[in-house]
C-alpha positions as CSV (number, residue, x, y, z in Angstrom):
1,X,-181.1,80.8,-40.3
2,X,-181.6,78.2,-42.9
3,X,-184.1,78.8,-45.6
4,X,-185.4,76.7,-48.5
5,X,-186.1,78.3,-51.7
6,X,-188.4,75.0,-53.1
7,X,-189.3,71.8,-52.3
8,X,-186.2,70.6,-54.7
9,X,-184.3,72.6,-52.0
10,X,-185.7,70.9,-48.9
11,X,-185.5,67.4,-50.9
12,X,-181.6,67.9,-51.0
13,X,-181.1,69.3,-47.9
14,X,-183.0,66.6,-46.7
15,X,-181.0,63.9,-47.9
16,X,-178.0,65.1,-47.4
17,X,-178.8,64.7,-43.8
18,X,-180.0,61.4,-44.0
19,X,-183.5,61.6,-44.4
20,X,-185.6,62.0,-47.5
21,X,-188.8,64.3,-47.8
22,X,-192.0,62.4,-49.0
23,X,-194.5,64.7,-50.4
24,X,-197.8,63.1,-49.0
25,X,-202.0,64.9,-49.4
26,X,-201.6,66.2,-45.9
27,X,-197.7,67.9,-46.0
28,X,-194.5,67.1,-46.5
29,X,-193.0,64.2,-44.1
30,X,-189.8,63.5,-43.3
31,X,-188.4,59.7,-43.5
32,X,-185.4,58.5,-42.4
33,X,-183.2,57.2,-45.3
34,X,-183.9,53.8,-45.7
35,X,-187.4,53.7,-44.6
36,X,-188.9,52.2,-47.8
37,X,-192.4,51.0,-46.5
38,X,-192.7,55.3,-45.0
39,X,-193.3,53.6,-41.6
40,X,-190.8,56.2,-39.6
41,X,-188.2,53.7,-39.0
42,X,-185.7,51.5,-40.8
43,X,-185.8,48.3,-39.8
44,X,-186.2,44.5,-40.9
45,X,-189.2,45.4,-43.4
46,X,-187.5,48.1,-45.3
47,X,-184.6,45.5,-45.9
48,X,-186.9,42.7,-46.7
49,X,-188.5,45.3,-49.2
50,X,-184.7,46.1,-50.8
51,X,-184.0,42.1,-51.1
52,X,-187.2,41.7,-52.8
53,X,-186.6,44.1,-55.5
54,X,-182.7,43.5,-55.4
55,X,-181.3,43.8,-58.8
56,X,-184.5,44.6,-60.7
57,X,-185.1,47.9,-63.0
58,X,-188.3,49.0,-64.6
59,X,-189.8,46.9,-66.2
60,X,-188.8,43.9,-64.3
61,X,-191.7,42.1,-62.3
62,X,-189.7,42.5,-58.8
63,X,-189.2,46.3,-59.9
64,X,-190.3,48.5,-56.5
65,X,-189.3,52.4,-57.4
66,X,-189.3,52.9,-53.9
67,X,-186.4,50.7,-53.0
68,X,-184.7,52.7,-55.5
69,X,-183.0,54.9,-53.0
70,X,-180.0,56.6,-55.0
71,X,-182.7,57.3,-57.8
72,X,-180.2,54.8,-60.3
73,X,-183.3,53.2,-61.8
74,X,-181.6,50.3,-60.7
75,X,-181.7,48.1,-57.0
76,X,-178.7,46.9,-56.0
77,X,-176.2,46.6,-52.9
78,X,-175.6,50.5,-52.9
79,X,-179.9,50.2,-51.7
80,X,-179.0,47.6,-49.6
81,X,-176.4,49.6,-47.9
82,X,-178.2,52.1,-47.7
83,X,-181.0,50.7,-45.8
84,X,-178.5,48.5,-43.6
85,X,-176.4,51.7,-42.5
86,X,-179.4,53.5,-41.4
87,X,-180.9,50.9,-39.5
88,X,-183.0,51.3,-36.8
89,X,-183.2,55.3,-37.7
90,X,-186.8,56.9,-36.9
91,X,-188.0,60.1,-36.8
């Protein structure tokens, strides 16, 4: 039996599997890895997403937090990896 103790808990466990838990009004929702735009699938506009934002940080005008997907506070070709390995994932 697995339980989760907090969100935090389900957030890790979530992406260490691959996926990532968004915390939306209605629930919590589980994305695959990679799925920037929170459509339920990685595909062409998640990476078009990560190339627009490529090597930006806050502040920067092509800065897009949610193509931050190591939580770096910085986009760069681990994203981009990260979006390309787990393409065409969907939940």
């Amino acid at each position: 039996m697995l339980l989760f103790l907090s969100v935090t808990s389900l957030v890790f466990a979530a992406q260490y599997y691959s996926y990532t838990a968004k915390s939306i009004q209605t629930g919590l929702v589980i994305l695959p890895l990679g799925d920037v735009n929170q459509d339920r699938i990685v595909d062409t506009y998640d990476l078009y997403r990560v190339a627009r934002a490529y090597w930006s940080k806050p502040g920067d005008a092509n800065w897009d937090p949610d193509c931050d997907l190591n939580g770096d506070k910085f986009v760069d070709t681990i994203d981009l990896t990260l979006v390309a390995d787990h393409y065409g994932e969907s939940v």
